[in-house]
VMD Tcl script that draws the C-alpha trace (Angstrom):
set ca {
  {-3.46 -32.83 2.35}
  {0.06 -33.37 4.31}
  {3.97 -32.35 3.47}
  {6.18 -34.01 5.53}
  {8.61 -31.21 5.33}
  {6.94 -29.56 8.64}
  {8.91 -31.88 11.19}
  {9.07 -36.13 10.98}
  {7.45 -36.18 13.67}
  {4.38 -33.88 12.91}
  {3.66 -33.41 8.84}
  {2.15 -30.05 7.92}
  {-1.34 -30.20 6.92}
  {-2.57 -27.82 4.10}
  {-6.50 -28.44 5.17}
  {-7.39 -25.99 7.73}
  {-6.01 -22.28 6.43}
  {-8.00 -20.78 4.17}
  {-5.47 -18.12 2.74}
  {-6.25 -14.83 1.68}
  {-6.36 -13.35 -1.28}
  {-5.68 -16.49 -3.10}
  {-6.68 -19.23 -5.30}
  {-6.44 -21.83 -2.63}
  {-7.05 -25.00 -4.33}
  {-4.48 -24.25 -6.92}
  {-2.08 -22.94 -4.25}
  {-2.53 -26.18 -2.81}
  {-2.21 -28.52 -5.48}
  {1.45 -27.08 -5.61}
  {2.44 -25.42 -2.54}
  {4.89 -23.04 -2.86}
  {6.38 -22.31 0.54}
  {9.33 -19.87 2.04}
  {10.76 -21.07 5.00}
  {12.98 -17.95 5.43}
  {14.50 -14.77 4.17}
  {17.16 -12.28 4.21}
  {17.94 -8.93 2.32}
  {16.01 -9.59 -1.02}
  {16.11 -13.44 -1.05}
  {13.09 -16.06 -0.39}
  {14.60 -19.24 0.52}
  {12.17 -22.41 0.31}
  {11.44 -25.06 1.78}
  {12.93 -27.16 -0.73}
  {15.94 -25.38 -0.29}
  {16.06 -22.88 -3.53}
  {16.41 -19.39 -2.74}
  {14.50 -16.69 -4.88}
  {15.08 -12.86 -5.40}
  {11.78 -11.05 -3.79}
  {10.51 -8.57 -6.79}
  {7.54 -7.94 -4.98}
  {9.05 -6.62 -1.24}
  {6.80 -9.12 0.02}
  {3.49 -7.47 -0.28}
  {4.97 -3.94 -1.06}
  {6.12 -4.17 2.51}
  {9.53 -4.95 2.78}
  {11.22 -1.82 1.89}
  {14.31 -2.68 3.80}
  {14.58 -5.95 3.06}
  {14.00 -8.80 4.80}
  {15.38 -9.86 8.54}
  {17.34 -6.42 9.37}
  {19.22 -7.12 11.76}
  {18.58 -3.52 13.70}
  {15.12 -4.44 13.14}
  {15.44 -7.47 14.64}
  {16.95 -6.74 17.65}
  {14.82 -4.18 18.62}
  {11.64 -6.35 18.37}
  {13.53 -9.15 20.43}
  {14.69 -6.12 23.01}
  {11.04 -4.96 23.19}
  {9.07 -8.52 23.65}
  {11.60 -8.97 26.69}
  {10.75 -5.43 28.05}
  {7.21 -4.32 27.59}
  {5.04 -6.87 25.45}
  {1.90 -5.02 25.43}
  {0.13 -2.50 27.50}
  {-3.62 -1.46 27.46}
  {-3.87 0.72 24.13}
  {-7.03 2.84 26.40}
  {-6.25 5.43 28.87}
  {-2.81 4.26 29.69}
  {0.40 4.44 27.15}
  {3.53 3.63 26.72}
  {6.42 5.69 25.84}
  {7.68 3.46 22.68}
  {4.58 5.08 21.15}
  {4.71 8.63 21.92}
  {8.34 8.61 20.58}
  {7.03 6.92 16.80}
  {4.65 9.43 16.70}
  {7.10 12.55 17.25}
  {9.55 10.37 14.87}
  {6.29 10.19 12.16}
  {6.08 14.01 12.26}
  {9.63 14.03 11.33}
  {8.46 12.07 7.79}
  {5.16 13.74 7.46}
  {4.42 16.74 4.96}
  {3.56 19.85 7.20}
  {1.12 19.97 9.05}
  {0.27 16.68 9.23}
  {1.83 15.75 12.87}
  {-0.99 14.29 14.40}
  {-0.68 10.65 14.37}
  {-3.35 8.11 14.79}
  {-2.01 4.08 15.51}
  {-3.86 1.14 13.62}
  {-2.84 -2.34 13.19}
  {-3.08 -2.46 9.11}
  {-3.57 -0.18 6.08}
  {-7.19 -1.70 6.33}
  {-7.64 0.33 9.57}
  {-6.00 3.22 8.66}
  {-8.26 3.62 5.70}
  {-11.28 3.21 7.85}
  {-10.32 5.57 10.62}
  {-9.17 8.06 8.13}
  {-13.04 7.69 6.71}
  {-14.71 7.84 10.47}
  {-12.32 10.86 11.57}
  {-13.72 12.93 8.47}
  {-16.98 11.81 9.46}
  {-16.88 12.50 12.88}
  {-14.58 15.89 11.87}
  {-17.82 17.05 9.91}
  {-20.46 16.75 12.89}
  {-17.84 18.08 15.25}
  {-18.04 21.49 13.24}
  {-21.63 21.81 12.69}
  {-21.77 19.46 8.96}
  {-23.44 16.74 9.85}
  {-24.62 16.62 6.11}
  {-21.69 16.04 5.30}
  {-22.21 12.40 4.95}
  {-20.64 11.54 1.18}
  {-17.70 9.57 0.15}
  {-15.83 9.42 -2.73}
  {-13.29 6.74 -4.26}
  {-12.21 6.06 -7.48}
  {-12.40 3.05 -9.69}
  {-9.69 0.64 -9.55}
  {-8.82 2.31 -6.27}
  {-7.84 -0.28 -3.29}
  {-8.23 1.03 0.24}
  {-7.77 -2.54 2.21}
  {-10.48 -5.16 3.19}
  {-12.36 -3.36 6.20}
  {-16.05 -2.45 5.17}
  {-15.48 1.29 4.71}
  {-12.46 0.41 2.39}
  {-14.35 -1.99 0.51}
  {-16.98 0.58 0.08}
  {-15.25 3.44 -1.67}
  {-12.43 1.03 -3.05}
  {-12.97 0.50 -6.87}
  {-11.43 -2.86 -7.99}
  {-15.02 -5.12 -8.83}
  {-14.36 -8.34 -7.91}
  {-13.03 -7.21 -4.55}
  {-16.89 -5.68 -3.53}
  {-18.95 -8.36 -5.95}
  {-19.30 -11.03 -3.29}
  {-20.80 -8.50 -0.64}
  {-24.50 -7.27 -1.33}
  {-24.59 -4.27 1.04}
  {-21.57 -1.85 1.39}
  {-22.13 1.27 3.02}
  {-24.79 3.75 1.34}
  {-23.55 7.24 0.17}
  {-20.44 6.31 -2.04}
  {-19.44 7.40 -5.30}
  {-16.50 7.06 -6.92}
  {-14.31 8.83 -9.65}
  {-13.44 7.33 -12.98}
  {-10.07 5.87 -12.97}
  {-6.97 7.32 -15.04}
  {-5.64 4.68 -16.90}
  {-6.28 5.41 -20.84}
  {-4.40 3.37 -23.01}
  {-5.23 5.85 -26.34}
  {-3.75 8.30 -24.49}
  {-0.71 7.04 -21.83}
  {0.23 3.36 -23.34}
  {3.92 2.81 -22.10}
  {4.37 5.73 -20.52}
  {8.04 6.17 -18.46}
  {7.19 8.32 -15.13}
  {3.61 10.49 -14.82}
  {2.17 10.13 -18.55}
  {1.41 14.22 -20.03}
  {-2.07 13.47 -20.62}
  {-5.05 12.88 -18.49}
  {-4.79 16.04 -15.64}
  {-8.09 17.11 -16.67}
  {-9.77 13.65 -15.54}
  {-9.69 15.04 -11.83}
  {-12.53 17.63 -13.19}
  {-14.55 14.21 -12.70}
  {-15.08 15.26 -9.14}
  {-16.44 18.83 -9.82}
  {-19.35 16.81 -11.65}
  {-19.69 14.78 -8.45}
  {-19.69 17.21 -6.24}
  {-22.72 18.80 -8.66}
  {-24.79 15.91 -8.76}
  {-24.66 15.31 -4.98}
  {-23.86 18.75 -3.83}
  {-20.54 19.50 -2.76}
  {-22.13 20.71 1.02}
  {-22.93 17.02 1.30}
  {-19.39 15.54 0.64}
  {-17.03 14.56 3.81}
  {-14.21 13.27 2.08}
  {-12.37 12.11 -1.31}
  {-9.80 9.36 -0.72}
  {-7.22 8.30 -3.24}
  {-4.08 6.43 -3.57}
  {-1.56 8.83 -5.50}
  {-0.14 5.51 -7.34}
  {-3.33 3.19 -7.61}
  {-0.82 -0.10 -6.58}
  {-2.89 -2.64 -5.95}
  {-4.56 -1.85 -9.56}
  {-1.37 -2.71 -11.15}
  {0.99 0.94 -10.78}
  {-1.11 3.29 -12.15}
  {0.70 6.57 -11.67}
  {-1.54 10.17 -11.84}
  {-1.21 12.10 -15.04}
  {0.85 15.66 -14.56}
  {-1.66 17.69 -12.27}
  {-4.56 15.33 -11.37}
  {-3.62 15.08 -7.75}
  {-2.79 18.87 -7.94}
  {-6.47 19.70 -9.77}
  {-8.19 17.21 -6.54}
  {-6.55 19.75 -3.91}
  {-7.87 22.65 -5.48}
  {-11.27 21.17 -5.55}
  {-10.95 19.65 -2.36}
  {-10.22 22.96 -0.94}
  {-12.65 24.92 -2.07}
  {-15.43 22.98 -1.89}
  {-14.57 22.36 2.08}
  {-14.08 18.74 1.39}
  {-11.25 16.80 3.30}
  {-8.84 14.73 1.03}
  {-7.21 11.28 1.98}
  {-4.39 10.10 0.48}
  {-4.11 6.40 0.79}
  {-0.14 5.98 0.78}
  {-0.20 2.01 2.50}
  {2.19 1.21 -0.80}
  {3.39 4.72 -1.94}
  {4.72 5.71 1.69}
  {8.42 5.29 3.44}
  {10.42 5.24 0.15}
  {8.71 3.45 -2.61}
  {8.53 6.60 -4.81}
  {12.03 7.69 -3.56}
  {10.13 10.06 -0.92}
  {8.95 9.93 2.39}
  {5.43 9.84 0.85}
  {3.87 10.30 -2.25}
  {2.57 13.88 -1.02}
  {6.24 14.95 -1.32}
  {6.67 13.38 -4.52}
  {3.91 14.74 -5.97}
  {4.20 18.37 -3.69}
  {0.68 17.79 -3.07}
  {-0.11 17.83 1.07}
  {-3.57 15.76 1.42}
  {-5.45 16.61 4.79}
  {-4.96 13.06 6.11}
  {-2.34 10.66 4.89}
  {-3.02 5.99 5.93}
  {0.21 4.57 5.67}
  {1.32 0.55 6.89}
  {3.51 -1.57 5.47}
  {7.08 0.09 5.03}
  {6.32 1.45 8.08}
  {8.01 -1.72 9.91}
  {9.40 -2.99 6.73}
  {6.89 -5.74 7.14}
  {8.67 -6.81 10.19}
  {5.25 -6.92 12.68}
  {2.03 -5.57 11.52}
  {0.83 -1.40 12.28}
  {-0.25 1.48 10.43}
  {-1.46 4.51 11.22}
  {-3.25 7.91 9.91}
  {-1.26 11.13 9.54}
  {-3.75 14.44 10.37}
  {-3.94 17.75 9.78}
  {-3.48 19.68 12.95}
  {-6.94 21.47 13.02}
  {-8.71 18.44 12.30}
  {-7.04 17.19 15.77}
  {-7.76 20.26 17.40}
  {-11.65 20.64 16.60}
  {-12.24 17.50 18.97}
  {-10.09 18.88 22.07}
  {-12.94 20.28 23.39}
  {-16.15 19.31 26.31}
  {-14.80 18.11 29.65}
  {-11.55 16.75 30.01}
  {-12.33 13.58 31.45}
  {-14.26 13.01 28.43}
  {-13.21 10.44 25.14}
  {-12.93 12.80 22.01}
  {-13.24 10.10 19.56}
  {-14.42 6.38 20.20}
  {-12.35 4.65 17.98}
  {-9.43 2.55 17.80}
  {-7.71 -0.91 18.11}
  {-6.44 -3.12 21.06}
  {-3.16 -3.07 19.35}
  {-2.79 0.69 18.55}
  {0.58 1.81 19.39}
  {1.44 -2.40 20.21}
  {4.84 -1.59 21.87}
  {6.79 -4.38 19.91}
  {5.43 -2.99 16.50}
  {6.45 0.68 18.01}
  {9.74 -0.56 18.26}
  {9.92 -2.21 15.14}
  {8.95 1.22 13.22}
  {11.24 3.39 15.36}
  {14.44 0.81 14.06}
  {12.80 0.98 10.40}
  {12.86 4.80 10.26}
  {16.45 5.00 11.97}
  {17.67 2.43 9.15}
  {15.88 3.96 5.94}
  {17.85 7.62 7.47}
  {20.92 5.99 8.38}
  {21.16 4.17 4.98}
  {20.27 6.24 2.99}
  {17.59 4.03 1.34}
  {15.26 6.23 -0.12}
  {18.04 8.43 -2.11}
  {19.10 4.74 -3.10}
  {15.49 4.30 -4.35}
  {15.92 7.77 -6.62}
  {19.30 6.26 -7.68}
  {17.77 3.39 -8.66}
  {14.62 4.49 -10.31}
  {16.39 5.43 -14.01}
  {17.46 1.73 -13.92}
  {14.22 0.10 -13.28}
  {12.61 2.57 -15.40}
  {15.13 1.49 -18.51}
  {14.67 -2.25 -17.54}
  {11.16 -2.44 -17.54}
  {10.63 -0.80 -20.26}
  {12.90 -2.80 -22.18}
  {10.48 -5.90 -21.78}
  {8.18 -4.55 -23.82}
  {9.13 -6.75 -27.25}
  {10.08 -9.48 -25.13}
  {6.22 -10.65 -24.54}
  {2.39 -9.75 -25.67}
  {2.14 -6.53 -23.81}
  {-0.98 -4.09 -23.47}
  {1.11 -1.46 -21.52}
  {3.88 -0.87 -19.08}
  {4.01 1.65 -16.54}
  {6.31 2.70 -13.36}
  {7.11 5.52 -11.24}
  {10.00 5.45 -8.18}
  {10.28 1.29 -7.42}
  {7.14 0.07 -8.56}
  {6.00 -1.04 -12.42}
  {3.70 -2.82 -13.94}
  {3.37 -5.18 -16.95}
  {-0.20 -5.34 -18.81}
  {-0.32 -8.70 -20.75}
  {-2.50 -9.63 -23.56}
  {-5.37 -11.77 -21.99}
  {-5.19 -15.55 -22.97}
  {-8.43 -16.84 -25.35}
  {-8.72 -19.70 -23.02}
  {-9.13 -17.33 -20.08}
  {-8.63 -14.00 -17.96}
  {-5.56 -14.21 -15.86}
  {-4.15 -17.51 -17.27}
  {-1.07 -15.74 -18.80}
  {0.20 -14.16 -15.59}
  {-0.23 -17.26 -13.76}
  {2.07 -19.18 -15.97}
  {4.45 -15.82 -15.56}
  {4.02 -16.33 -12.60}
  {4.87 -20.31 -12.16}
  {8.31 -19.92 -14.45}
  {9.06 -16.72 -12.39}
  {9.25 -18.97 -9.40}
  {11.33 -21.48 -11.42}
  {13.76 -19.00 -12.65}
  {14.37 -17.66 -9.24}
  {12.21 -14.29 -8.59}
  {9.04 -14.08 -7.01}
  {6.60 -11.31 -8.48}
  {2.87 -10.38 -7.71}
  {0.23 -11.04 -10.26}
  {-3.65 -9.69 -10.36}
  {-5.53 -10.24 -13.09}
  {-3.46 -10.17 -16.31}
  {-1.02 -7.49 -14.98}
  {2.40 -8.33 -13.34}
  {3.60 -6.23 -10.41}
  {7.05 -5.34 -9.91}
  {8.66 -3.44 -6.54}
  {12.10 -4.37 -5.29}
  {13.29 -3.10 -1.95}
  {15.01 -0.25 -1.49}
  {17.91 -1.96 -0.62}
  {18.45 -3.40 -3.90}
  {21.74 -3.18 -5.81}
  {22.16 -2.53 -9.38}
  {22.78 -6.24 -10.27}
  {20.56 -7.79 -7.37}
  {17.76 -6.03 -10.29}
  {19.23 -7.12 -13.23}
  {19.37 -10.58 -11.51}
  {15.64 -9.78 -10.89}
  {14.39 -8.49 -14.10}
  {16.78 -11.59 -15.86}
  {14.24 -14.09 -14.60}
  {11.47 -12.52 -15.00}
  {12.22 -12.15 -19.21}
  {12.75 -15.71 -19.05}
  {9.44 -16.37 -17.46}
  {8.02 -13.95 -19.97}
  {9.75 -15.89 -22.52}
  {7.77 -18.89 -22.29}
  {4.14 -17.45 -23.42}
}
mol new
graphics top color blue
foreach p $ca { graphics top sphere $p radius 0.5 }
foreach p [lrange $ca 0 end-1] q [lrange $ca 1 end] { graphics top cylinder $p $q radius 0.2 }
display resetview
């Protein structure tokens, strides 16, 4: 299969990409391609331009094509383009990762440079592995997730990630995993505005964990605070707070997976502020360059640093990490993103927002067949009544008119995902949420 709207001279072929993530024959049989962007729009090949209600892939906090962002990736790629990420560095990196500690929830200023929130979830995994040994635990050897949990694509991820059909295809994930039962009761939290009241006593889950596998044999729990890729499902009123306190005193380290939740999406630096709940080791991506050139990276506790400074000096503390940790360009791409989300004030403009979104959102829910509705800072979700004829069929036509009313939004399943960036104004989002009742209008 061939569009001619690649070049006259050289058609674009639809054959050889296998996309992720996607349904790629029906992608195919009607591509739907952006050519470009800027602030919140898409604009298409075909030359319509769309509102962005999904910040790209919760990425594009700033909004598409700053231009401070910009120009500092086109100053970098004409001064340093890369540098070898072993024994040597470069000092675009060192300054991130004093300008990370400036974000971070004490005393997580150790910073650890990945490539994706994939990575950072599976370093996060190996450092509280390797942290374990380093002190004498070597038993330590359990990990726990929780159901509907998402923690990227990388084996370890996959492994204590909860979402099914993202772990069906692959026989053998990594032994040792449990997971936690997931929060999301619709007896108990249907369309609930913020952090439902009920459902803080569902982090006791992990004390029975910890006594069925004994909790001297547990390395880490890892969580996302908001469960995004799930469809927004935001922690009752002290479960995160209960998972510290176990955490703690059973000696266990706990991750927070804040890829989505991180640089301003819950009107925060992180979810650990949001929630006043400081993890031991924080995996962030995404906002972190506004989607601009892929990083992440792994925020950690000081001590956990610490406990491998030691043997000869000449000798590597941990053997792990990427060819592209600490890439220069992406280095320079973050330091811009951070300097715009301070010097625009974008995350207060998140909290500003929030009551809006929250009053929006929530208003759609006679406007369609609706299971639930949930949201918390920028990001909601939309639970719709499965279609008889099959799973997921009524958020891909959602979907489809979404596109034809002007907005793109992220669908899973039957559940609609909604996170505008932070740059949004008040009737950029009404514009938003507009086309999306339309599209909801046609089920």
């Amino acid at each position: 299969m061939s569009l001619a709207f690649a070049s006259p001279a050289q058609p674009l072929s639809l054959d050889e990409y296998w996309m992720p993530f996607t349904a790629n024959r029906w992608f195919k049989k009607n591509p739907r391609m952006i050519e470009r962007a800027e602030g919140v729009r898409y604009f298409t090949t075909k030359g319509d331009t769309l509102f962005d209600f999904a910040s790209g892939l919760w990425c594009t906090n700033a909004g598409h094509c700053h231009p401070k962002i910009v120009e500092a990736v086109q100053k970098q790629a004409a001064t340093l383009d890369y540098s070898m990420a072993f024994t040597l560095g470069h000092p675009t990196a060192f300054r991130l990762a004093t300008r990370l500690t400036d974000f971070s929830p004490d005393p997580l200023n150790k910073i650890f440079f990945t490539n994706s929130g994939s990575e950072a979830a599976d370093t996060a995994l190996k450092i509280a592995l390797a942290w374990h040994r380093m002190r004498g635990d070597a038993g330590r050897t359990h990990l726990i997730g929780r159901e509907k949990g998402y923690h990227g694509a990388g084996f370890g991820g996959t492994s204590v990630g909860g979402l099914g059909n993202n772990r069906r295809l692959y026989s053998m994930l990594l032994p040792g995993v449990d997971h936690l039962p997931h929060t999301h009761d619709l007896d108990h939290m249907a369309f609930s505005r913020g952090q439902p009241q009920w459902g803080g006593h569902l982090a006791d889950a992990l004390e029975r964990r910890i006594a069925l596998h004994g909790g001297e044999s547990v390395a880490a729990v890892i969580v996302e605070p908001v469960a995004g890729s799930a469809g927004v499902i935001v922690p009752p009123v002290g479960y995160l707070q209960r998972l510290r306190e176990l955490c703690t005193k059973h000696g266990i380290l706990l991750i927070f997976d804040e890829v989505i939740t991180g640089f301003g999406r819950l009107g925060e630096n992180f979810g650990a502020q949001r929630f006043d709940v400081v993890p031991d080791m924080i995996c962030c991506a995404k906002g972190i360059t506004s989607g601009m050139i892929p990083m992440g990276a792994v925020l950690i506790r000081e001590d956990i640093y610490d406990a491998f400074m030691q043997g000869p000096e000449n000798a590597v503390e941990l053997t792990h990490g990427y060819t592209y940790s600490g890439h220069p360009i992406a280095a320079a791409a973050a330091l811009a993103t951070l300097d715009v989300y301070e010097e625009e004030g974008l995350f207060e403009n998140a909290r500003a927002l929030e009551p809006h979104f929250e009053a929006r959102i929530h208003a759609l829910r006679d406007k369609a067949p609706l299971t639930d509705i949930r949201n918390i800072g920028l990001m909601g979700a939309l639970d719709l009544e499965p279609d008889p004829a099959g799973a997921g069929l009524r958020a891909i036509g959602v979907f489809e008119r979404a596109w034809e009313a002007g907005v793109v939004i992220r669908m899973t399943g039957d559940t609609i995902a909604l996170c505008p960036p932070l740059i949004t104004k008040v009737d950029e989002l009404d514009a938003m949420f507009d086309g999306l009742e339309c599209a909801l209008a046609g089920i």
